[in-house]
C-alpha positions in Angstrom: 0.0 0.0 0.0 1.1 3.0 -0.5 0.0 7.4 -1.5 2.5 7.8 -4.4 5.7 6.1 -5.5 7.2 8.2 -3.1 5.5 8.1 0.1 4.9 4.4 1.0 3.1 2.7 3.7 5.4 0.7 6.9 3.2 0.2 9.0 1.5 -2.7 10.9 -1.8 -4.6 11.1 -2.2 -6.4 14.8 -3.9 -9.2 15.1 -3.3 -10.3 18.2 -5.2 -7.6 20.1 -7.9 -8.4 21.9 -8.9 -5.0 23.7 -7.8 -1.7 22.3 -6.4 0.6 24.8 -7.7 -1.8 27.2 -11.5 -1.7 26.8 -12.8 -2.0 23.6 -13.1 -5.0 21.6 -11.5 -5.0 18.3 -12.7 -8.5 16.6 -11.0 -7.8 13.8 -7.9 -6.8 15.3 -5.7 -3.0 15.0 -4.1 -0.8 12.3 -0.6 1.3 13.2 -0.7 3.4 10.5 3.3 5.5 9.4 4.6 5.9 6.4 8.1 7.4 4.9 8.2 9.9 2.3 11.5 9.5 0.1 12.2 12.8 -1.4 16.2 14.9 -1.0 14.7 14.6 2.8 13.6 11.3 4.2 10.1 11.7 7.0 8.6 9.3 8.5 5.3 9.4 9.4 4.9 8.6 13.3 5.7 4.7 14.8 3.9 2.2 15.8 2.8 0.4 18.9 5.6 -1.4 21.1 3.8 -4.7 20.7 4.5 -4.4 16.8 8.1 -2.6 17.0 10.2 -5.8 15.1 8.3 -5.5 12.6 7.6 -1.7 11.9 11.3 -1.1 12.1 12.0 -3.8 9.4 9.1 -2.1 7.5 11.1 1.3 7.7 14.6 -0.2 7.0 13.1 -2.4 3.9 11.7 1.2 2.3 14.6 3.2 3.1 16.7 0.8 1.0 20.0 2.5 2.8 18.6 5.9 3.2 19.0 7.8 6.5 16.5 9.5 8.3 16.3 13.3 8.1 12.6 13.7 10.0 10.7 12.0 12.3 7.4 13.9 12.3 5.2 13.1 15.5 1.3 13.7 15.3 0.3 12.1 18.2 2.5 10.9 21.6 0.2 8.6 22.3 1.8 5.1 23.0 0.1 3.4 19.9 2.0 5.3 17.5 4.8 6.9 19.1 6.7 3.6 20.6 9.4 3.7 18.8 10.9 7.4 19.0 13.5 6.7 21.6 14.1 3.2 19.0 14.3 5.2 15.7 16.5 8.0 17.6 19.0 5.6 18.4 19.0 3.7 14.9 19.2 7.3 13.2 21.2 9.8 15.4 20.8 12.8 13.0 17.1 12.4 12.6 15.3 15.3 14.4 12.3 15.2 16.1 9.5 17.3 14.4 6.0 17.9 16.9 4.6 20.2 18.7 4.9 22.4 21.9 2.9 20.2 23.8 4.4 17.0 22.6 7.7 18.0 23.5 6.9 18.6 27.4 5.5 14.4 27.1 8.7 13.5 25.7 10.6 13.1 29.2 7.6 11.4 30.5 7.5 8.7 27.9 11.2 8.2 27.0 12.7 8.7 30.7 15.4 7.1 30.1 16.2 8.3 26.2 17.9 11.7 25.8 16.6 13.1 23.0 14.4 16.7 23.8 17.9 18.1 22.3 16.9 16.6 18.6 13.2 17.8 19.1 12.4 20.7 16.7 8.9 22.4 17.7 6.5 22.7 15.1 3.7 25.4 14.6 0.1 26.0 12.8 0.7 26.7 9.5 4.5 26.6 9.6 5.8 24.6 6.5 8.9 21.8 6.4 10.3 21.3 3.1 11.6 17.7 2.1 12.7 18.7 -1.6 9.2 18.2 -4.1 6.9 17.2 -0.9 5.9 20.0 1.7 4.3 19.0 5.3 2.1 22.3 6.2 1.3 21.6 10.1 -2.2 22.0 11.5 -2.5 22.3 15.3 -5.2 19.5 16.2 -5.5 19.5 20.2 -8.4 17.8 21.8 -8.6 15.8 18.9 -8.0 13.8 21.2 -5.5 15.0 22.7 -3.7 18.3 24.1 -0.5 17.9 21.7 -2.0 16.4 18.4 -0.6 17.4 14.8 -1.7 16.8 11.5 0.5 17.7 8.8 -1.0 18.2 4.4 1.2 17.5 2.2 1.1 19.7 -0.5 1.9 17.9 -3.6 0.1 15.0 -3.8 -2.8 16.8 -1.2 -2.8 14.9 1.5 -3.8 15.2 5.4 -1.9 12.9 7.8 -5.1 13.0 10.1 -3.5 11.4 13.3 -6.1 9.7 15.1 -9.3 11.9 13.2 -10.8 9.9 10.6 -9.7 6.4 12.2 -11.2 3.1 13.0 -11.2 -0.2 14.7 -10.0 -3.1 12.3 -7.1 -4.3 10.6 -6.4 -3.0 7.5 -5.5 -6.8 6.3 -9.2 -7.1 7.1 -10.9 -3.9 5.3 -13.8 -5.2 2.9 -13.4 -3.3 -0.3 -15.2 -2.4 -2.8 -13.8 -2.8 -6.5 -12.9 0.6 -6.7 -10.9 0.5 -3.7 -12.2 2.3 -0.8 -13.5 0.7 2.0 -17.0 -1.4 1.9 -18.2 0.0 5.4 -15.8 2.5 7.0 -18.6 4.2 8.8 -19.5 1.6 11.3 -16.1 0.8 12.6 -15.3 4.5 12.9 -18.3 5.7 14.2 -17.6 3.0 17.3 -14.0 4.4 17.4 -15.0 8.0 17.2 -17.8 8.4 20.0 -15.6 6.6 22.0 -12.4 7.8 21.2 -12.8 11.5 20.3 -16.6 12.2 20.9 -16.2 14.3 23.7 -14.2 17.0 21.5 -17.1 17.7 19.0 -15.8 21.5 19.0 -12.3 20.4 18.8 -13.1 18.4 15.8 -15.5 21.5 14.3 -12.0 23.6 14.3 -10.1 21.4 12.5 -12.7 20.7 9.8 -12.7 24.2 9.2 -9.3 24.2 8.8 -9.4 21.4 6.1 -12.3 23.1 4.4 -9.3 25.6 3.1 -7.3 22.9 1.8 -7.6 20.7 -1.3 -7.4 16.8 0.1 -7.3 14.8 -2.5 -6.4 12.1 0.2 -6.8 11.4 3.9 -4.5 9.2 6.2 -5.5 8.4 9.3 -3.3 6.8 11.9 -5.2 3.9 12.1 -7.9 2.3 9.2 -7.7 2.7 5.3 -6.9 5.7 3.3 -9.7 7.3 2.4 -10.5 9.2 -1.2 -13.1 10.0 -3.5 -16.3 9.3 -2.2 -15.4 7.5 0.6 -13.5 10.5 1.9 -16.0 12.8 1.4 -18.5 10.8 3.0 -16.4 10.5 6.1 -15.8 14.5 5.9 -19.6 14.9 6.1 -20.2 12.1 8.9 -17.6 14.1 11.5 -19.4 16.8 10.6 -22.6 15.4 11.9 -21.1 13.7 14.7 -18.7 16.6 15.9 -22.3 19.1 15.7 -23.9 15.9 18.2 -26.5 16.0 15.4 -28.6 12.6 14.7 -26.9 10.7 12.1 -30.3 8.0 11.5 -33.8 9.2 11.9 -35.4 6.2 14.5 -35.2 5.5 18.1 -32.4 3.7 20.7 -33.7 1.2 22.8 -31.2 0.2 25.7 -32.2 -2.2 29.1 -30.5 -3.6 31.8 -32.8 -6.5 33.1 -32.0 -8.8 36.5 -34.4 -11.4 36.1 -36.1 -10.8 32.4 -39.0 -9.0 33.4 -37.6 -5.2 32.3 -36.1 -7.3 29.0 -39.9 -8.7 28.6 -41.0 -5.1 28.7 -38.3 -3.8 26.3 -39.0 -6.1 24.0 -43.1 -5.2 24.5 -41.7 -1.4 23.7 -39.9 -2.4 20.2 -42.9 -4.1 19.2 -44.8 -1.1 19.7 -42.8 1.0 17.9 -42.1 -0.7 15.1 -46.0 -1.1 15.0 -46.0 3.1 15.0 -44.3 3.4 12.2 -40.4 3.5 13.9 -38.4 3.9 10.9 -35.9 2.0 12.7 -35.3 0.4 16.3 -32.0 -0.2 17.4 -31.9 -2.6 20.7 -29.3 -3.3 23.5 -29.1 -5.4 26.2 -26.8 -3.9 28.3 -26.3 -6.7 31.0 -24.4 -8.5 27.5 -24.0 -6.2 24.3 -21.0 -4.3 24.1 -20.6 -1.3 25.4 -19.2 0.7 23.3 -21.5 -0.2 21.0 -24.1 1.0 22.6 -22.3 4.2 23.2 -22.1 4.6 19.3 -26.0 3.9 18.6 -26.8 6.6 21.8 -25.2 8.9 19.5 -26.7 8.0 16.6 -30.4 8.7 17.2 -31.8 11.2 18.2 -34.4 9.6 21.0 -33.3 7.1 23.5 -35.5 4.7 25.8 -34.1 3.2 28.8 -35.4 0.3 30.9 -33.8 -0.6 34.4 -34.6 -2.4 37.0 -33.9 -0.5 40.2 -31.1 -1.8 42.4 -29.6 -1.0 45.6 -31.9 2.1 46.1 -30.6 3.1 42.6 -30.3 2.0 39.6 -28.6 -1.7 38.0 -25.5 -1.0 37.8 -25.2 -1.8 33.5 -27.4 1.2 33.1 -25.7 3.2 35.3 -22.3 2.0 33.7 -24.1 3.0 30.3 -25.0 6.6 31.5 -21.8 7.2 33.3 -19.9 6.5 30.0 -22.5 9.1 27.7 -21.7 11.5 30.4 -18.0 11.7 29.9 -18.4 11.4 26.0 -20.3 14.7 26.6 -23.5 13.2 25.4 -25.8 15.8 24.3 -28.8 17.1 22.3 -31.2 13.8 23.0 -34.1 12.9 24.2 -34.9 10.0 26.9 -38.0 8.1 27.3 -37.6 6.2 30.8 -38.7 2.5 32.2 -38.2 1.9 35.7 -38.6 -1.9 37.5 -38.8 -2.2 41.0 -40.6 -4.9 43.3 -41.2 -2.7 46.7 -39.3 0.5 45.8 -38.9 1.3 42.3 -35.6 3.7 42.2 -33.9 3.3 38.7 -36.2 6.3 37.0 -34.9 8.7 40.0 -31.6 8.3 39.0 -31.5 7.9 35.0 -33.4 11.1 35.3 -30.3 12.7 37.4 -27.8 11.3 35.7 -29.7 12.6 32.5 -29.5 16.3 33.6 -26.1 16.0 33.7 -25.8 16.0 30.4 -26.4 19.3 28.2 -29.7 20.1 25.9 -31.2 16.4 27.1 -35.0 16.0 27.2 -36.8 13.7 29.5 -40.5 12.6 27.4 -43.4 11.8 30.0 -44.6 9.8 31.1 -42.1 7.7 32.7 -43.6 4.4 33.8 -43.0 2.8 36.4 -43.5 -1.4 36.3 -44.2 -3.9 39.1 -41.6 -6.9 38.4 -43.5 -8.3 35.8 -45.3 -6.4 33.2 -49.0 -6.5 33.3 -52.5 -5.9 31.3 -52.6 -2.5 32.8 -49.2 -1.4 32.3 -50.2 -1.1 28.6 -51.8 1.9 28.3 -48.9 3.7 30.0 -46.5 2.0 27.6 -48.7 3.1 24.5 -48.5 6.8 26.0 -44.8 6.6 26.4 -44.2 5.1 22.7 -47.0 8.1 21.4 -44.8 10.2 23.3 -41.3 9.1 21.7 -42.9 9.0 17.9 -44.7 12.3 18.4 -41.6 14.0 19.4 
């Protein structure tokens, strides 16, 4: 794989992983996305993780062919791509060290041991490094995800080393394509990895489209996932536009449960059928005792009406909801509206604290009524139920 006869692809596919960054399945395993642009000036394009160093550095030395390294250009410090600094440092002693402000203050916390700050050359927005035909034009990305991100356009062949914007879960061994090239279905995988992974930073993300929308990309290369160009990168242009505005991606409704003993499942599953009787034009369901959780996270974002069911617990609420909430919370979850089901045999509690939890979270909208269900749902429960569904379609 590679951008141009002159900037060529070294990096890894792991598929070993089982949990990236330590909580979230990746079935189909993990990119490391660099690359090394051969020009009078040799750059390459961030590391990879530590569990994949061997092989990204016999990646680099196979494409250098006997070349030296001029630039190592760091978007992101974060462990997953940036490994291998101290490693490449010492393999290439005259290779500076291109980032940012803020990477450069991480530097000492990373490499401890590695004395290399001296080689570290601090990069601004919109200062320019020339390699000889290829230009890197630096755009200041923090919050996206983090405090010291870069990306970099290169000029001649138009394209935008998007660090982590623009990435996804999945090997890129393992990318369905279609016969034109671009990836089958880069938008599910993506949208799991960016609610979870950059969500919180909508306006963060906002500031850097803007930025692109000045540029001419022709082609995007994210730090992990395929390359993206043509219509696939213009579709994924206009779906982190969506998502960064917290704007409902697919007209329908959310419906998520945590059940103890099947009687709030038995009633969530009473609620989809009622919906899909109304007309839903889609119902998206997830038991949250088993599904994953990060999927849910990406459907909660995806609609624009949720409706919880949980069974009270501990004079609160079962803690997989809870879990659930906690996690929209800090993904600053926003511009929704709820529709709540509480179970609870003597004290019903869960619909008290959805409903906190809820106002918590900015420009959320609770839908009355909330019903409240005995252990087991009954004959007269259904009217309520009908009112809550009327409720969610009408709204």
């Amino acid at each position: 794989m590679k951008i141009s006869d002159k900037i060529l692809y070294i990096g890894v596919d792991d598929l070993d992983i089982d949990l990236f960054e330590s909580q979230y399945n990746v079935p189909e395993g993990m990119s490391y996305n660099s690359w090394v642009i051969l020009d009078e000036k040799v750059a390459v394009m961030d590391t990879a993780d530590q569990r994949k160093s061997q092989e990204w550095m016999q990646n680099l030395t196979e494409a250098l062919q006997g070349r030296k390294v001029d630039y190592l250009i760091v978007h992101h410090m974060e462990p997953d791509h940036a490994a291998n600094i101290a490693a490449l440092a010492e393999a290439y002693p005259e290779a500076k060290i291109i980032l940012s402000a803020a990477a450069l203050k991480m530097v000492p916390n990373f490499f401890p041991e590695a004395d290399i700050t001296g080689r570290c050359q601090v990069v601004k927005e919109g200062e320019t490094l020339s390699l000889g035909s290829h230009t890197l034009q630096f755009i200041a990305a923090p919050m996206v995800h983090w405090p010291e991100v870069l990306m970099s356009y290169e000029q001649s062949t138009k394209t935008l080393f998007a660090a982590d914007g623009f990435g996804k879960f999945g090997a890129i061994c393992k990318e369905e394509r279609n016969a034109d090239g671009t990836p089958a279905d880069w938008a599910c995988e993506a949208r799991r990895y960016y609610f979870n992974i950059v969500g919180k930073y909508g306006m963060q993300v906002q500031n850097v489209l803007k930025k692109a929308a000045a540029l001419d990309i022709q082609t995007i290369a994210p730090l992990h996932g395929p390359v993206l160009r043509g219509n696939a990168l213009a579709d994924a242009v206009r779906l982190y536009d969506t998502w960064s505005k917290y704007e409902a991606e697919t007209e329908g409704v959310f419906v998520a449960y945590a059940s103890i003993h099947g009687g709030t499942r038995k009633v969530a599953e009473k609620v989809v059928e009622m919906l899909k009787a109304a007309g839903c034009p889609k119902v998206a369901v997830s038991d949250l005792t088993r599904d994953d959780l990060a999927e849910a996270v990406e459907d909660a974002f995806r609609y624009p009406t949720l409706v919880l069911l949980a069974a009270s617990y501990d004079a609160g609420v079962f803690p997989p909801m809870h879990d659930f909430l906690y996690h929209l919370q800090i993904k600053g979850f926003q511009r929704r509206r709820f529709a709540l089901v509480e179970n609870g045999s003597w004290a019903p509690s869960a619909g008290k604290v959805m409903k906190e939890m809820i106002a918590q979270m900015k420009d959320c909208e609770v839908l009355e009524p909330m019903v409240t269900i005995r252990s087991r749902m009954k004959q007269s429960d259904l009217p309520a139920l009908e009112a809550l569904v009327k409720a969610v379609i009408n709204n």
